[in-house]
N, C-alpha and C positions, 0 to 999 in steps of 0.2 A: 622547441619540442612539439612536434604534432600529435595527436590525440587520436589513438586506434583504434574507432568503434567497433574494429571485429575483437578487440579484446574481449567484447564483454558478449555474452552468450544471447542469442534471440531469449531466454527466457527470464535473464536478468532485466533483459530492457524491458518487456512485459510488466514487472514488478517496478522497474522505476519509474514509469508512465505511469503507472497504475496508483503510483501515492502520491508523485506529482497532481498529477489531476483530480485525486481525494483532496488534495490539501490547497489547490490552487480553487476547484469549483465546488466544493462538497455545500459548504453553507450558505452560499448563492444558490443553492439548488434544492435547500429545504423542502419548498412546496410543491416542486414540479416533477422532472421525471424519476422515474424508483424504478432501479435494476433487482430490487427485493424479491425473490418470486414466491417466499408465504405472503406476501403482501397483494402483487399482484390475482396470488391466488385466493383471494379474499381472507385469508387471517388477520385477527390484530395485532400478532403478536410476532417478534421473532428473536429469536436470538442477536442477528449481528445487526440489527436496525439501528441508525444511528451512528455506527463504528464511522463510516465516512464524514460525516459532519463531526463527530467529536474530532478525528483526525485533524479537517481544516482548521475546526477552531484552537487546538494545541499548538500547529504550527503557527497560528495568529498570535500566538500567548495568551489565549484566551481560558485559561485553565478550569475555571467553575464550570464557563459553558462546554469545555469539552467532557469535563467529570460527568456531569448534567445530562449531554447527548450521551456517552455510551460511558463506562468508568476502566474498558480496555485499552483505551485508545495508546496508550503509549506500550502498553505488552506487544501489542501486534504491530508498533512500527519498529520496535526492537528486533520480533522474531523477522519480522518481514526484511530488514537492514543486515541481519547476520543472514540471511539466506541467499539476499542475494550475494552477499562480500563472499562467502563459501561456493555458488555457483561461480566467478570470474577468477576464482583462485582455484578453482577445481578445474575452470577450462583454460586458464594460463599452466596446470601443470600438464596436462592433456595435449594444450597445442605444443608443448615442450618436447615430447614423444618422452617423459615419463610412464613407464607401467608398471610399477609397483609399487 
């Protein structure tokens, strides 16, 4: 069985890259660069700080330090996990030529 990467829509794979690489480099990546832009913009503060590093370390099983780094971190790989299952099954009915 071969494996149809057009099954899945350019903005699913956006979203799998995207927790991939939270979960593979987030906390290797602690100290260095910050895609944060209240951060960059000199605040101390922000809402989603930390979500990426908590991520990686959950997926590590690292549960206190992922609590620790942000205490969302499993809400948002939840919404993030049904959204995309609902984009690749919204575009498998769509390439089906369903319209209604």
């Amino acid at each position: 069985m071969k494996f149809d990467t057009k099954a899945i829509p350019a903005e699913a794979w956006v979203w799998i890259l995207g927790l991939v690489g939270v979960a593979v480099l987030a906390p290797a990546l602690e100290n260095s660069v910050t895609f944060c832009i209240p951060s960059m913009l000199g605040f101390d503060w922000c809402l989603g700080c930390g979500l990426g590093r908590s991520v990686g370390h959950l997926v590590r099983g690292d549960i206190s330090a992922s609590f620790s780094a942000h205490p969302l971190a499993v809400p948002a790989i939840v919404i993030l996990t049904t959204h995309i299952v609902h984009l690749i099954r919204k575009h498998r009915i769509v390439s089906r030529g369903f319209h209604g």
